[in-house]
C-alpha positions as CSV (number, residue, x, y, z in Angstrom):
1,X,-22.2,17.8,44.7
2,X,-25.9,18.4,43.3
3,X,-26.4,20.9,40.1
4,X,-28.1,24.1,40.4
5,X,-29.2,25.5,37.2
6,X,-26.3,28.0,36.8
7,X,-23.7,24.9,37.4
8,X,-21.2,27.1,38.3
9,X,-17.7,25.5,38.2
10,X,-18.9,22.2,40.0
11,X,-16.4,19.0,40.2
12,X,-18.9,16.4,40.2
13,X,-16.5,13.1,41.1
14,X,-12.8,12.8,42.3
15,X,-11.3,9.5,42.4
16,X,-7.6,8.1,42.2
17,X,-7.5,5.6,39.3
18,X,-3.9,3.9,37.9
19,X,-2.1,6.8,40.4
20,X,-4.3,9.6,38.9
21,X,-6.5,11.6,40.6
22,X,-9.5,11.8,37.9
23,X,-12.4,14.6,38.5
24,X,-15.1,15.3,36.3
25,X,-16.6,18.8,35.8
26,X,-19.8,20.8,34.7
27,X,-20.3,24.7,34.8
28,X,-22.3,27.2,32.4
29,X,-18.2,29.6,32.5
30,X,-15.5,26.7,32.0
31,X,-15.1,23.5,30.6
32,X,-17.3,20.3,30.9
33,X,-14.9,17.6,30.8
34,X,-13.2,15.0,32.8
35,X,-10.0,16.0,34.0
36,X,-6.5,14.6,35.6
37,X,-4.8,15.7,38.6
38,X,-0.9,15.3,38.2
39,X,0.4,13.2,35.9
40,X,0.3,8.7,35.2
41,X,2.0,7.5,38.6
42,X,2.0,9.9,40.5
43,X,-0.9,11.5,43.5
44,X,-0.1,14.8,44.8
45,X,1.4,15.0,48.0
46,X,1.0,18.1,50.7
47,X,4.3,19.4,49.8
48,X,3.1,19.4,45.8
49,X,-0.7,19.9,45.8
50,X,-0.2,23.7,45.3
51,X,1.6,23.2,42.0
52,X,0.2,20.0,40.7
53,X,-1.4,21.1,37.5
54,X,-5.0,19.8,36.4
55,X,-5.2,19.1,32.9
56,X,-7.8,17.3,30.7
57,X,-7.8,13.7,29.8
58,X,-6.6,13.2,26.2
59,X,-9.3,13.2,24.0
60,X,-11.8,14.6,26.1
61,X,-13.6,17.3,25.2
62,X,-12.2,21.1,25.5
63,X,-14.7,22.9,24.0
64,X,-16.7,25.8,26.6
65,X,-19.6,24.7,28.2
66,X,-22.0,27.4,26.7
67,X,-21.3,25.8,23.4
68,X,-24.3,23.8,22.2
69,X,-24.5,20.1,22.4
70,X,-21.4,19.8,24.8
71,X,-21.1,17.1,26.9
72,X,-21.9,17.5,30.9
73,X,-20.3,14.8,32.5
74,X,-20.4,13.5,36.6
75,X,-20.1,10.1,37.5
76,X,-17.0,7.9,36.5
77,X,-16.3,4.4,36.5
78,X,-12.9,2.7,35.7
79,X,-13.5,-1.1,34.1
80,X,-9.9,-1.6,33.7
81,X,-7.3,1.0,33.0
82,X,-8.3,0.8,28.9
83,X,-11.9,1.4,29.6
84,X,-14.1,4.2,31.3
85,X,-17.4,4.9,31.3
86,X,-19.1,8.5,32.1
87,X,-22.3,9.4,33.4
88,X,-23.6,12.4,31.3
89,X,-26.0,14.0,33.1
90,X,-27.8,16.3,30.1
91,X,-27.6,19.9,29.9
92,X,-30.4,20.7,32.3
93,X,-32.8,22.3,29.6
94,X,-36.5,20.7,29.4
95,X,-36.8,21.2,25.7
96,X,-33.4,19.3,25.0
97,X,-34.0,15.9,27.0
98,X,-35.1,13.8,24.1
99,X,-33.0,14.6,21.8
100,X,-29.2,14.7,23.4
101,X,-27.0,13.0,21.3
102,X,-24.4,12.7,24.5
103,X,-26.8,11.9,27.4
104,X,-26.6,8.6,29.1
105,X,-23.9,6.1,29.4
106,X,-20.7,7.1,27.9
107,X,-18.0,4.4,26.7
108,X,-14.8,5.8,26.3
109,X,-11.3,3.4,25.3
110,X,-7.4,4.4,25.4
111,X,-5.8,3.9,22.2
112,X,-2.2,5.3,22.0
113,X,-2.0,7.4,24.7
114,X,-5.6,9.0,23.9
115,X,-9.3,8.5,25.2
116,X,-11.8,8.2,22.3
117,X,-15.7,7.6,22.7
118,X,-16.8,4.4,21.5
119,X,-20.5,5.0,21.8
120,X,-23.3,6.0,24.3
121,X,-26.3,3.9,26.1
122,X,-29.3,5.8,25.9
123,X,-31.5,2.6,24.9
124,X,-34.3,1.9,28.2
125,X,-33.1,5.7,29.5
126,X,-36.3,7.5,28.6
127,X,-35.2,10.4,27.8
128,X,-37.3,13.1,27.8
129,X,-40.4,11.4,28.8
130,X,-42.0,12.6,31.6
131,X,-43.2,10.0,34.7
132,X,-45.3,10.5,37.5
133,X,-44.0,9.7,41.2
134,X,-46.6,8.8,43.7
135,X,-47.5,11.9,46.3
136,X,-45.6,14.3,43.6
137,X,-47.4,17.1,41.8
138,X,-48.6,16.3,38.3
139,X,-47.5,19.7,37.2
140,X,-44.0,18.4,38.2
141,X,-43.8,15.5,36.6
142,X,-40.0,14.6,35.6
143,X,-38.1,13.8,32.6
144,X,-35.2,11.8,32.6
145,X,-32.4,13.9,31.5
146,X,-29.4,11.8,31.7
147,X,-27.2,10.1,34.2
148,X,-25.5,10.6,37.5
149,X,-23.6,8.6,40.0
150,X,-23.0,5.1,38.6
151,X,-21.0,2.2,40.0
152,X,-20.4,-1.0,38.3
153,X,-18.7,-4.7,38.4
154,X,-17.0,-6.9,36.0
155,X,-18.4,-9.9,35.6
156,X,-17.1,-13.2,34.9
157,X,-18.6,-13.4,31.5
158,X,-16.5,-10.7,30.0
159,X,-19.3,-8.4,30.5
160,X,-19.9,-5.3,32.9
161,X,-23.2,-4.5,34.6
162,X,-23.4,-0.9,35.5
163,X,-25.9,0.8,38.2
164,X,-26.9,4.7,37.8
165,X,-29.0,7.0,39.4
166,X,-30.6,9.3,36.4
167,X,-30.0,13.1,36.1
168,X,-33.8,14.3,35.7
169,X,-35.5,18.2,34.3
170,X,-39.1,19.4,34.8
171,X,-40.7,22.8,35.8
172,X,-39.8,23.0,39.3
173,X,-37.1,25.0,39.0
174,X,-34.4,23.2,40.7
175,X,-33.4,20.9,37.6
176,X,-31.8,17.1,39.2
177,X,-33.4,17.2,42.1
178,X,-36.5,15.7,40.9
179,X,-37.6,12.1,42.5
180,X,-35.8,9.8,39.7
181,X,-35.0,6.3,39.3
182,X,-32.6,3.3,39.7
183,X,-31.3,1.7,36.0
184,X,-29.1,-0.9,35.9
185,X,-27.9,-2.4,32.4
186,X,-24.7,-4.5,31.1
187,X,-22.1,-4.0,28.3
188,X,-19.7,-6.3,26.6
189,X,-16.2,-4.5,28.0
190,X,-14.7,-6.2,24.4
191,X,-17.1,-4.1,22.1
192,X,-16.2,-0.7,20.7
193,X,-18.7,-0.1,18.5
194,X,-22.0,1.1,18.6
195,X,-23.6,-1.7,16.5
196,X,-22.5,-4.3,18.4
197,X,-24.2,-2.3,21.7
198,X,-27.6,-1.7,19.7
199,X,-29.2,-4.7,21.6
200,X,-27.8,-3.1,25.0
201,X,-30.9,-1.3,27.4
202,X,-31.5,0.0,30.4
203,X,-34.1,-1.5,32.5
204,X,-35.9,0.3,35.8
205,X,-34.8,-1.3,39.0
206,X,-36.8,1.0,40.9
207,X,-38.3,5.1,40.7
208,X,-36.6,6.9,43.9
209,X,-38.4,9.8,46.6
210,X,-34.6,11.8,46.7
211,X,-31.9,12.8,44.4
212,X,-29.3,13.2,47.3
213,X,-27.1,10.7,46.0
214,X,-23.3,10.2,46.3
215,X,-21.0,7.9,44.4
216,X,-20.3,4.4,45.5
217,X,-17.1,2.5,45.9
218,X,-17.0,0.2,43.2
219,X,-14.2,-2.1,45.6
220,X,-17.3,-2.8,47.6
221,X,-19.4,-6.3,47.1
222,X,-22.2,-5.6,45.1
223,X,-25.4,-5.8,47.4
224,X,-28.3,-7.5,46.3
225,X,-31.0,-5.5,44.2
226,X,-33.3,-4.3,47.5
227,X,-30.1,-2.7,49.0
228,X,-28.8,-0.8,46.2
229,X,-30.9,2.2,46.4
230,X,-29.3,2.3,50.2
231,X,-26.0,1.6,49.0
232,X,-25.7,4.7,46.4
233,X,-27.7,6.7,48.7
């Protein structure tokens, strides 16, 4: 579901994970959070959908989404059932690209019962700086803003490689749907500290003509690099 400006009440991603329905949500009159549907071990059936409640993830955020320097997440992706990360897409304001402490690449680990956020990848992102797309208008010119759909693998060497499609902002009124870009980078699952991910960046697998995007399966075999942008499309 794309972003409008007013993001009203919009449930970005829905996927089951360990028996848990998991949605993450952005609007400018509710909460921006990620959110469970039901409870561990469990999916809502037809005979129970109408009083399954949704409640947020412990340790996610509940503050209102007016509230400055909130968090706007949309995609998800599980690494294993300890370890989640969460494309923030940034708030949608030009003037607050660069300097967004939450946009990016969101780790987040279960300790006890409770999410916390280990740290986010921004490095390689570019945020805030504004890129020209061949056959756009100069006076258009995109920033990246944050992330969007992402899908990503576990690889052998105890590390993850993750995919995204970046969130973008510029003048044209219609902030996301901007031309933006493919980013790919990879993450030591072990780590929970932002130290040892300093090293971590983005790089630019290639700058995309659409921003109609939908999230991947991550079950699916990773295609090679030329077929991604098809793939996540």
């Amino acid at each position: 579901m794309s972003a409008k400006t007013s993001r009203q009440s919009a449930h970005r991603v829905a996927l089951p994970f360990a028996s848990r329905s998991t949605p993450a949500q952005a609007s400018s009159n509710g909460i921006n959070t990620v959110y469970q549907v039901g409870t561990a071990g469990s999916l809502p059936t037809l005979a129970n959908a109408s009083v399954i409640p949704i409640t947020i993830l412990p340790g996610f955020p509940t503050g209102l989404a007016n509230a400055a320097g909130v968090s706007n997440p949309f995609g998800i992706w599980f690494a294993d059932t300890n370890t989640v990360y969460i494309a923030d897409e940034g708030d949608g304001t030009l003037a607050n690209a660069a300097t967004s402490k939450v946009a990016g690449l969101q780790k987040w680990s279960l300790v006890k019962g409770v999410w916390q956020l280990d740290y986010v990848l921004q490095n390689g992102l570019g945020l805030g700086v504004s890129y020209g797309v061949p056959g756009y208008p100069t006076s258009l010119n995109p920033e990246t803003d944050g992330l969007r759909n992402i899908v990503g693998k576990v690889n052998s060497d105890g590390t993850v490689t993750i995919y995204g499609i970046t969130s973008t902002v510029s003048l044209n009124g219609d902030q996301g749907a901007d031309p933006n870009k493919l980013l790919a980078i990879t993450d030591v699952l072990s780590n929970l500290t932002a130290s040892g991910a300093a090293s971590e960046q983005f790089i630019t697998l290639d700058t995309l003509d659409t921003a109609k995007f939908c999230a991947a399966s991550p079950s699916r075999r990773l295609p090679r690099r030329r077929s991604l942008r098809r793939w996540l499309y």
